[in-house]
SEMAR-568473 format. One record per residue (C-alpha): residue in three letters; residue number from 1; x, y, z. Coordinates in pm, 1 decimal. Each point is the difference from the previous one (the first is absolute). Last residue first. Layout:
BEGIN
+------+-----+----------+----------+----------+
: code : pos :       xx :       yy :       zz :
+------+-----+----------+----------+----------+
:  Ala : NUM :        X :        Y :        Z :
...
+------+-----+----------+----------+----------+
//
This chain:
BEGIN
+------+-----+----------+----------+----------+
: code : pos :       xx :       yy :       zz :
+------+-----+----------+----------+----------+
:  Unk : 313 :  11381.3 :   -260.8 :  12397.0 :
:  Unk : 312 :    -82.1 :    157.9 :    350.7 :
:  Unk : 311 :     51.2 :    338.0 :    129.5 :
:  Unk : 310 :    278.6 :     61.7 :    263.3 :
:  Unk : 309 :    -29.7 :    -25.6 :    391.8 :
:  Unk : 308 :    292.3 :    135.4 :    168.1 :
:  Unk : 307 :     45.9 :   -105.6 :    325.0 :
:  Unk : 306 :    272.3 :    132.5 :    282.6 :
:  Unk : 305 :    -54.1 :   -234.6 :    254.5 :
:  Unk : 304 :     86.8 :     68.0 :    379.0 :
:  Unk : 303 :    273.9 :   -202.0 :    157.4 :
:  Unk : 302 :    102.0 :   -156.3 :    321.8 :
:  Unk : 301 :    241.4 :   -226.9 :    -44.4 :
:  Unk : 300 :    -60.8 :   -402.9 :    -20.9 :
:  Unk : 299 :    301.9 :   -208.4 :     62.9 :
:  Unk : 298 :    -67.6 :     49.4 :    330.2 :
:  Unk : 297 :   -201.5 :    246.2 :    156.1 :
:  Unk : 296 :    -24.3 :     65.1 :    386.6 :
:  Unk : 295 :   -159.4 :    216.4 :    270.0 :
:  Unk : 294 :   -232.3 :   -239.6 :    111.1 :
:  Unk : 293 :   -232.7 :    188.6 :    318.2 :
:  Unk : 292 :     60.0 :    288.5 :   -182.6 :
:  Unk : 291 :   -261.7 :   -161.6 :   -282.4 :
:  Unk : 290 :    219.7 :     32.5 :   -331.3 :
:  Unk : 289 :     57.2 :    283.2 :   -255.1 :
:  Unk : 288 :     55.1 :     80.5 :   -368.4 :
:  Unk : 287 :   -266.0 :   -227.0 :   -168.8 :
:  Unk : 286 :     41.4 :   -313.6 :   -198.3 :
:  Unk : 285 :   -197.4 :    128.2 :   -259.2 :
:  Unk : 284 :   -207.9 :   -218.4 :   -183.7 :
:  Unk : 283 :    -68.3 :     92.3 :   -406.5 :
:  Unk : 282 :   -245.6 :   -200.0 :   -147.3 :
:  Unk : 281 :     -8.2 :     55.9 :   -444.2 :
:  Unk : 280 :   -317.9 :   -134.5 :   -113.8 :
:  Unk : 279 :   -132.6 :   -352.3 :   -164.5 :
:  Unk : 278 :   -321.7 :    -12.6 :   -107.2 :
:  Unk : 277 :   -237.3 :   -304.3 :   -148.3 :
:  Unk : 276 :   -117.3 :    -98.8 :    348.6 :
:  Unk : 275 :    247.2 :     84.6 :    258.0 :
:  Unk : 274 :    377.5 :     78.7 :    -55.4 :
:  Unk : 273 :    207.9 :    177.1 :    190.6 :
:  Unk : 272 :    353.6 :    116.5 :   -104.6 :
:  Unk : 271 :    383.4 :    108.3 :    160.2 :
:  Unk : 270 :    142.3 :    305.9 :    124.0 :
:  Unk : 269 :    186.3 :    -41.2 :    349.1 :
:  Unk : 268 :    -64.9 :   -156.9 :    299.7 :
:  Unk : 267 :   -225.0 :   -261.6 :    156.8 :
:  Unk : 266 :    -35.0 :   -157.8 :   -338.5 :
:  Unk : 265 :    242.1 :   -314.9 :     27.3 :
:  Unk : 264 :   -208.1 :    -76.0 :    344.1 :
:  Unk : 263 :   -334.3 :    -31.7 :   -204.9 :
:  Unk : 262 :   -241.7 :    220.3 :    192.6 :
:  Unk : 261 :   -193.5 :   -128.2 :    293.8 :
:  Unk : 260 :     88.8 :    210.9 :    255.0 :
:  Unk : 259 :    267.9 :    127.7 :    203.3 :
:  Unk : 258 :    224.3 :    -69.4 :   -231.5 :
:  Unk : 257 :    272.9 :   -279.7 :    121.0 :
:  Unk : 256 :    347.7 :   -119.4 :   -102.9 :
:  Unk : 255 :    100.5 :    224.7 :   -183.9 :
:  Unk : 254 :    251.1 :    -35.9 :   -285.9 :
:  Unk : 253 :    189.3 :   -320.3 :    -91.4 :
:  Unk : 252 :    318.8 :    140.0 :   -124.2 :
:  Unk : 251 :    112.6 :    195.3 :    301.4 :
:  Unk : 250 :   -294.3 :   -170.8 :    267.1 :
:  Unk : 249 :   -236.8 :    316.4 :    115.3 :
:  Unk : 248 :    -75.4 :    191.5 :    347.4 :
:  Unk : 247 :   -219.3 :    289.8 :   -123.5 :
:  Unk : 246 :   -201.8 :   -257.7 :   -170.6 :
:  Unk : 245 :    -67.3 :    301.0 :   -313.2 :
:  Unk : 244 :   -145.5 :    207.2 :    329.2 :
:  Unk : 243 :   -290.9 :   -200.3 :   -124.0 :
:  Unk : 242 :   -323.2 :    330.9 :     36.2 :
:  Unk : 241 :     90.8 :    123.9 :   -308.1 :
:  Unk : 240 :   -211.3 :     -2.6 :   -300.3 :
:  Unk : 239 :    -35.5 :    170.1 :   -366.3 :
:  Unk : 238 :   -244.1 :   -164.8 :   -273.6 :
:  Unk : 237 :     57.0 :    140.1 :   -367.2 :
:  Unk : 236 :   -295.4 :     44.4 :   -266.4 :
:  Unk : 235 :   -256.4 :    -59.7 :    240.7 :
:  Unk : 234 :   -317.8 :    -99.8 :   -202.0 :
:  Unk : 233 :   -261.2 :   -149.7 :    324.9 :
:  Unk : 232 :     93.1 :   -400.2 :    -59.6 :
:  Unk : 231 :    367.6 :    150.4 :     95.1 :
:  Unk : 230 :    -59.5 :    181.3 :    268.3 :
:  Unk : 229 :   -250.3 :   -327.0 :    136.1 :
:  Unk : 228 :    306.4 :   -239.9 :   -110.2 :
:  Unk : 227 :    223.7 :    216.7 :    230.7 :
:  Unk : 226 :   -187.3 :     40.6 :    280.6 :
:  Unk : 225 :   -108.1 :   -366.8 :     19.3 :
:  Unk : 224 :    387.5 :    -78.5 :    -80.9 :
:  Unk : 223 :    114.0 :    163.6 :    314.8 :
:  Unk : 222 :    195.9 :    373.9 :    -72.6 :
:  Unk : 221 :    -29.6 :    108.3 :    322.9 :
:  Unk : 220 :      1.9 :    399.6 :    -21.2 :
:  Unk : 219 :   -212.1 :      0.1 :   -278.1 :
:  Unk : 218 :      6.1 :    238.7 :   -322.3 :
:  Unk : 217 :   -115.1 :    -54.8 :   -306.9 :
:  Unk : 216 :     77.2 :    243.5 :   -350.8 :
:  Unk : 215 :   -224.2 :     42.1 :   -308.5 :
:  Unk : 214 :    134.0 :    184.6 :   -311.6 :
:  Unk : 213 :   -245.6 :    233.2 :   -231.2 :
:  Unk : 212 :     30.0 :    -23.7 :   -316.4 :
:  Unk : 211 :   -330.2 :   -192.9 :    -71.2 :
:  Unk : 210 :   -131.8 :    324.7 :    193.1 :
:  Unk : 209 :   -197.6 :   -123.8 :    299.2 :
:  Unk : 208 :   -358.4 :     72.7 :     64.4 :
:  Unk : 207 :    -97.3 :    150.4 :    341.4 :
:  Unk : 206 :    173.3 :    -45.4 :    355.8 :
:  Unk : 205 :   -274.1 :   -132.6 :    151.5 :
:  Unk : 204 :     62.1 :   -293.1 :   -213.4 :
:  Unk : 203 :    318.3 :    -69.5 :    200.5 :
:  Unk : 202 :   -171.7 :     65.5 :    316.1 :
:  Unk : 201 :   -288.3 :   -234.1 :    -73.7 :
:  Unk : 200 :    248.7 :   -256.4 :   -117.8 :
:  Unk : 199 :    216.9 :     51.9 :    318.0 :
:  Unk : 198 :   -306.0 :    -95.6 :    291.8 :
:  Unk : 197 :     63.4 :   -389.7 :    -76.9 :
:  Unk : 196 :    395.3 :     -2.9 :     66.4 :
:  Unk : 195 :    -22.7 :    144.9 :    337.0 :
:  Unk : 194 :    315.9 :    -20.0 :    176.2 :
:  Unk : 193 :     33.5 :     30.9 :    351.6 :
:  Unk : 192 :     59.1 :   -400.3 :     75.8 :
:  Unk : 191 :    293.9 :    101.1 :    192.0 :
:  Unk : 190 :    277.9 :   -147.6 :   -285.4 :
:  Unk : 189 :   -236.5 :    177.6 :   -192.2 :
:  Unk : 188 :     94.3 :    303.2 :     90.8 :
:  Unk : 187 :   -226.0 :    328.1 :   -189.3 :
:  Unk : 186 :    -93.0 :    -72.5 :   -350.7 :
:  Unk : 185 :     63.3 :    199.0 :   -284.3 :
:  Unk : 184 :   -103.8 :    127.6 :   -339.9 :
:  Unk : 183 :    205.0 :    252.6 :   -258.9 :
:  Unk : 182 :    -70.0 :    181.1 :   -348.7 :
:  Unk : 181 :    246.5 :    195.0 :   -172.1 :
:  Unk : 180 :   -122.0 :    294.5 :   -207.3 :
:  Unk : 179 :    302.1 :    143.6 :   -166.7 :
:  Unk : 178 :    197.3 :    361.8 :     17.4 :
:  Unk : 177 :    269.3 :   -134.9 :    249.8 :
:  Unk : 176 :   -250.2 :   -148.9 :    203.8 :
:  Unk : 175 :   -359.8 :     79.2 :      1.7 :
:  Unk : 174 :   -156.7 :   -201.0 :    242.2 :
:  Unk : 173 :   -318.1 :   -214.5 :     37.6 :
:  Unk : 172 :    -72.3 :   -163.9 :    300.8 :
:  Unk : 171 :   -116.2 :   -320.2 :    125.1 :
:  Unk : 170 :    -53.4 :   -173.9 :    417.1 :
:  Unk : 169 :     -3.6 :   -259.5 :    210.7 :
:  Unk : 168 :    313.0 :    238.7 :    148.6 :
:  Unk : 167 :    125.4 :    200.2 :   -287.0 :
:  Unk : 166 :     69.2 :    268.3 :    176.1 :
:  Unk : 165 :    124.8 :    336.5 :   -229.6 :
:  Unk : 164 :    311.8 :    171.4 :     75.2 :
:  Unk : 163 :      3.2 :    402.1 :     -8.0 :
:  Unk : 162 :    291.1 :    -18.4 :    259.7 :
:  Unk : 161 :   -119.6 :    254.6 :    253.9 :
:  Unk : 160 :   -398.1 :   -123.7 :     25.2 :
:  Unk : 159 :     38.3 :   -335.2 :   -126.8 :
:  Unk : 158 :    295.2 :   -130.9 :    123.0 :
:  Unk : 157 :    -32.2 :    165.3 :    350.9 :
:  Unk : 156 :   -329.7 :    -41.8 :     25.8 :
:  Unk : 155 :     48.7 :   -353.0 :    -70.9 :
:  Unk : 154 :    256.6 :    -19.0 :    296.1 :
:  Unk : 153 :   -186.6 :    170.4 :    257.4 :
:  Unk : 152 :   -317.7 :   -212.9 :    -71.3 :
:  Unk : 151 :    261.7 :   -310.6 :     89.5 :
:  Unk : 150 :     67.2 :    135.0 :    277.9 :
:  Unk : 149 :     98.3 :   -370.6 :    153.2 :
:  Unk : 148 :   -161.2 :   -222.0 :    173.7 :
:  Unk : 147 :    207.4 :   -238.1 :    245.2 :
:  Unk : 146 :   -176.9 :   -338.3 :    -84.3 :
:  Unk : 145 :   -198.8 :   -192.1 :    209.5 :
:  Unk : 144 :    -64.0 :   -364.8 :   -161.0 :
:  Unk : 143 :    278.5 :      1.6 :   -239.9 :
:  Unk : 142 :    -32.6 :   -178.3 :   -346.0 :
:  Unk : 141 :    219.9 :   -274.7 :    -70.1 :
:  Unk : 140 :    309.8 :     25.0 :   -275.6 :
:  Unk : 139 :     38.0 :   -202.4 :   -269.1 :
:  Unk : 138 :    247.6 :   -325.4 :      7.2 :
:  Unk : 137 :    202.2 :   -134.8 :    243.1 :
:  Unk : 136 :    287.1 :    185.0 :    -97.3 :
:  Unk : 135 :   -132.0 :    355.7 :    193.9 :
:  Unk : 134 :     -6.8 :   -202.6 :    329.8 :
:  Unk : 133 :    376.1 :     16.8 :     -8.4 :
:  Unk : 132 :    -15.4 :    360.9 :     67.4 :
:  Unk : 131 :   -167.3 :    -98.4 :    309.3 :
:  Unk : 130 :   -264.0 :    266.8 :    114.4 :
:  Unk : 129 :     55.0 :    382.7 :     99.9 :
:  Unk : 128 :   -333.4 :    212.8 :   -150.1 :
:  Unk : 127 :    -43.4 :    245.8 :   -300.1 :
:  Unk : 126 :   -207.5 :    253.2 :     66.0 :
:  Unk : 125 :   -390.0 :    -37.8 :   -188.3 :
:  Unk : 124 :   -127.5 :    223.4 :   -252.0 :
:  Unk : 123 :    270.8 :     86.3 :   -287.2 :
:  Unk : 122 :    114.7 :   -337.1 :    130.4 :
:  Unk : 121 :   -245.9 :   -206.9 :   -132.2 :
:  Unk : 120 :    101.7 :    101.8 :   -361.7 :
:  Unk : 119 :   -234.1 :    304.4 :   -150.6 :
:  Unk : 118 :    -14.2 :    114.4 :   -355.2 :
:  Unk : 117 :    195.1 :    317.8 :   -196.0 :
:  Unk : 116 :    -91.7 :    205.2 :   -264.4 :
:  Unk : 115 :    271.8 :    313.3 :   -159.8 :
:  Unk : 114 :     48.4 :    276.5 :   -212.1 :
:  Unk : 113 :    259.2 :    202.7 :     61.0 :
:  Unk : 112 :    -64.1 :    351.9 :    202.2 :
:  Unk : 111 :    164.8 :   -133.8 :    317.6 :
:  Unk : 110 :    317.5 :   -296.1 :    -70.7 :
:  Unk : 109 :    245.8 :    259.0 :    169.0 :
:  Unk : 108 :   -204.2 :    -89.0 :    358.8 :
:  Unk : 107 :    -15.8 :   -336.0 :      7.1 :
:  Unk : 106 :    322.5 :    -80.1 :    191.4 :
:  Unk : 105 :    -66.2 :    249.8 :    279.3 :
:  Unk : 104 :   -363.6 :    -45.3 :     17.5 :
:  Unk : 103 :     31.1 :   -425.6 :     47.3 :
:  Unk : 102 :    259.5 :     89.0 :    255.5 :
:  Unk : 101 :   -237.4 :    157.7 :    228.2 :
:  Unk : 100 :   -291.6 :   -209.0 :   -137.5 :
:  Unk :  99 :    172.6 :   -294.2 :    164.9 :
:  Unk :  98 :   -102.7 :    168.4 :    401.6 :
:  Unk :  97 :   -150.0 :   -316.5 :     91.4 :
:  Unk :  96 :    245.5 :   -220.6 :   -221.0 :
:  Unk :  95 :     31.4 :   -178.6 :   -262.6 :
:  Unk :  94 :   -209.9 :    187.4 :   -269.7 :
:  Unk :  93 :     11.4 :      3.2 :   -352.9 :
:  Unk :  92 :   -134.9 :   -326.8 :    -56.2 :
:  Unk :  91 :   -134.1 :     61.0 :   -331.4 :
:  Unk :  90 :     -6.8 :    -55.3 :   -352.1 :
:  Unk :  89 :     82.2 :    347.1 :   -112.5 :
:  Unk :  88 :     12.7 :     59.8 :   -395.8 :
:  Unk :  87 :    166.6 :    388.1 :    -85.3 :
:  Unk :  86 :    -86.2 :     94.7 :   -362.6 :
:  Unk :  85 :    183.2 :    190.9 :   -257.3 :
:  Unk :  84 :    335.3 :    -97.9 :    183.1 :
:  Unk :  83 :    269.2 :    310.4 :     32.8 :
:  Unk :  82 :    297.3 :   -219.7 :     96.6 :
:  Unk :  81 :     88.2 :    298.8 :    250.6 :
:  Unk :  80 :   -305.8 :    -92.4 :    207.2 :
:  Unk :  79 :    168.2 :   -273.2 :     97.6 :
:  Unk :  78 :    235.3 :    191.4 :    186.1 :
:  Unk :  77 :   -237.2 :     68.2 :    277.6 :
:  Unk :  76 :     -2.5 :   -434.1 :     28.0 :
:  Unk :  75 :    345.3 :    -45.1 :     75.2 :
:  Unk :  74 :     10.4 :    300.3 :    285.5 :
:  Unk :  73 :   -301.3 :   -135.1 :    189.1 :
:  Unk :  72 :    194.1 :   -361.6 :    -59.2 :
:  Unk :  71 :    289.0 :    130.0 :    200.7 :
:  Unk :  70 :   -262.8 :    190.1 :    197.6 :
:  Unk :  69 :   -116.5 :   -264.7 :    191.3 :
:  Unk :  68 :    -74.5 :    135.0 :    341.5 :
:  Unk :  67 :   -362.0 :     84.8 :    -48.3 :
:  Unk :  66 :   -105.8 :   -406.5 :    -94.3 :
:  Unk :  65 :    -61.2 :    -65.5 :   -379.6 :
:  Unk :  64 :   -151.1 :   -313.7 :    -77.8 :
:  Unk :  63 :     99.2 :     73.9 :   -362.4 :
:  Unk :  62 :   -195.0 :   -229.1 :   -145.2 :
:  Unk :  61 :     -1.5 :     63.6 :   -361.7 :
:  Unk :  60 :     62.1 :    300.4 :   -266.7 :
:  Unk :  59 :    -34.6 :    -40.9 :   -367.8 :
:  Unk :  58 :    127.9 :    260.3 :   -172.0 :
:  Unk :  57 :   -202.0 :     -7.0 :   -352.9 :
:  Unk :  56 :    118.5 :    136.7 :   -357.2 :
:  Unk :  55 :   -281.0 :     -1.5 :   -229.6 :
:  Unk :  54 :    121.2 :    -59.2 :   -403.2 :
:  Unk :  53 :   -242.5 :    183.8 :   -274.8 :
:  Unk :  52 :   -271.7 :   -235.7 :   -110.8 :
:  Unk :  51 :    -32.6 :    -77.5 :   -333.6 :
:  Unk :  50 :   -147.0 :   -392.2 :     86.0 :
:  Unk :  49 :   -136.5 :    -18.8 :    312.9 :
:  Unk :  48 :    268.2 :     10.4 :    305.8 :
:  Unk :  47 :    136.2 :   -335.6 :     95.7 :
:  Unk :  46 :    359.8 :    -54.6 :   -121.5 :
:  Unk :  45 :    260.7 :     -4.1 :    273.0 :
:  Unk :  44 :    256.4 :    155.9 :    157.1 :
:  Unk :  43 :    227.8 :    -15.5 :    290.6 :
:  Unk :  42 :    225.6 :    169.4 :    225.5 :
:  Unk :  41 :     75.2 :    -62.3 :    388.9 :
:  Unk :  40 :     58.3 :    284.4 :    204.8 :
:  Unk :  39 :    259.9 :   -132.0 :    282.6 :
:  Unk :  38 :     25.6 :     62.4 :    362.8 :
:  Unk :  37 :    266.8 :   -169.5 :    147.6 :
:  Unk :  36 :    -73.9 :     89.1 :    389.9 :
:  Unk :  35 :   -172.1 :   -342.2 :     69.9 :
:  Unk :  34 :    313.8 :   -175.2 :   -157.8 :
:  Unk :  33 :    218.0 :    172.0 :    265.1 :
:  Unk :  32 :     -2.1 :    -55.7 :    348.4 :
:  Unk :  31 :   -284.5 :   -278.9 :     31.7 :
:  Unk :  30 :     60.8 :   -137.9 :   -277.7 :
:  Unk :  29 :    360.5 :    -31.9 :    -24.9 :
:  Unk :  28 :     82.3 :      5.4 :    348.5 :
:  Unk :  27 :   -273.5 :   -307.6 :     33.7 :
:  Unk :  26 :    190.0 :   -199.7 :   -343.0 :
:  Unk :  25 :    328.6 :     63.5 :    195.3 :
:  Unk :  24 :   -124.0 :   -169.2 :    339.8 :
:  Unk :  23 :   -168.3 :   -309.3 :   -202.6 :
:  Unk :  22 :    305.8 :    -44.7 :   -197.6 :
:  Unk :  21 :    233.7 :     -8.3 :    324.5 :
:  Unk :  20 :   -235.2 :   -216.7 :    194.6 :
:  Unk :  19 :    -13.7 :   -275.0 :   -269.6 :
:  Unk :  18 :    374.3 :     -3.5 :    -36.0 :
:  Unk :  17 :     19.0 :    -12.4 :    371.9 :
:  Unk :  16 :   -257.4 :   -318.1 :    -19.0 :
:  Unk :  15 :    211.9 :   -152.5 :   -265.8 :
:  Unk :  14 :    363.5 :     22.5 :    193.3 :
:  Unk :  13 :   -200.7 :   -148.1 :    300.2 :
:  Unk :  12 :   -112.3 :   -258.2 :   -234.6 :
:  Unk :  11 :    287.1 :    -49.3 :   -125.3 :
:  Unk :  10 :    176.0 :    -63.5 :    350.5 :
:  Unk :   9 :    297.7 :    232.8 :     65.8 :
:  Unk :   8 :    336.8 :   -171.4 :    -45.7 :
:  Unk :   7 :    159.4 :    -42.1 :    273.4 :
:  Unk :   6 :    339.7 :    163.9 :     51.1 :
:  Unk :   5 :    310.4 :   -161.4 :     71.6 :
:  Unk :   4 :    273.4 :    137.1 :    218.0 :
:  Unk :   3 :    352.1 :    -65.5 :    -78.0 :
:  Unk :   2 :    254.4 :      4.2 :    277.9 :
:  Unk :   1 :    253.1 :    266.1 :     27.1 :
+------+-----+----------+----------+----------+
//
């Protein structure tokens, strides 16, 4: 029988399938599974005054939670098994209309410890559909007519059944695991809701401070006017979310945008600040959800932080 010969496909054919093929696994993966890794990542670092016994923080971010999720409902009820000595919510709990469904489901163990949490946009406003690819271009824009959200509801909720304190443009003192701990924080900046002037009256509201006593801010957009202001004001530690850590990120490179104007190496993770003559330990969260409108995460899984803050040299 005669020989047929084949042609050779054209490289750039060959290329372009190539291309396809990496693109279409790299979707599966975060789309299917990446967003459902959920991770606690551990880390310490020295920041407490000097003889100060070691303060164990879960730091939970952006959740985004919508009613049906309850594969991340599930993740973050077992958190409470970690037994933190204070609970650090940076906001954007809901995604969704009916989010504080989910948000009572997963919250629930963490009742009785001591907690503070601040607002993100979308503790107030639903989440809307856009072009994911929009998100690259740099921070998001502000929405005319938002869907509101219950946002009363939610802070009820937190306050009322959890025992959580708001720290929205706002201090507190607590007593946490047998210490005085003070805290300050502002609601979203990344909505021009934070109110950096009206925190020194509330911090000096709050009565003379024990030389012992540590110092913790907490923002829900951690952009450098926030953070230089926490820091100017004697935090100790600054904790943020608000980044989603890039959600989308480069292996080896990292993210590729924050959402604000934070250094892109420090959109997740523990890292420093430094303003003035201080430098303080930032932690960013890159949060355990996503809009539903981009259900994705790659290279990036969806974490909460378990921090423990130990007493400086």
């Amino acid at each position: 029988m005669p020989v047929v010969a084949r042609r050779a496909a054209h490289p750039a054919l060959v290329a372009l399938g190539a291309v396809g093929a990496v693109g279409a696994a790299a979707a599966i993966w975060g789309i299917g599974i990446e967003r459902y890794l959920f991770t606690v990542r551990e880390a310490t670092a020295k920041a407490l005054p000097s003889g100060s016994a070691p303060l164990r923080i879960l730091h939970i971010s952006d959740a985004h939670m919508a009613p049906w999720q309850h594969r991340k409902q599930d993740w973050l009820a077992s958190l409470a098994e970690l037994k933190p000595d204070l609970i650090v919510n940076t906001g954007d709990n809901l995604g969704h209309e009916n989010g504080l469904e989910g948000i009572r489901r997963a919250f629930a163990p963490l009742a009785g410890i001591p907690g503070v949490f601040v607002h993100g946009s979308n503790d107030v406003a639903a989440p809307s559909p856009r072009n994911p690819f929009r998100y690259f271009l740099g921070p998001s824009k502000k929405h005319h007519k938002p869907e509101l959200l219950d946002t009363d509801a939610m802070d009820r909720y937190f306050t009322d059944e959890l025992g959580w304190t708001d720290l929205n443009n706002a201090a507190a003192r607590l007593r946490i695991a047998g210490a005085e701990v003070d805290l300050f924080g502002v609601n979203d900046a990344h909505r021009d809701w934070d109110r950096l002037d009206e925190l020194p009256d509330a911090i000096a509201a709050l009565g003379a401070r024990a030389a012992t006593t540590p110092v913790l801010g907490v923002t829900h957009a951690p952009y450098q006017r926030v953070l230089n202001g926490f820091t100017d004001l004697g935090a100790d530690a600054i904790l943020g979310g608000h980044t989603h850590g890039g959600q989308v990120c480069l292996p080896g490179f990292g993210a590729l945008v924050a959402n604000c104007d934070i250094p892109l190496k420090q959109a997740k993770g523990l890292s420093t600040w430094s303003h003035g003559d201080r430098t303080v330990p930032l932690n960013v969260s890159a949060g355990c959800g996503h809009s539903i409108y981009a259900p994705v995460r790659f290279a990036c899984r969806p974490e909460a932080t378990l921090l423990t803050l130990t007493a400086r040299d």
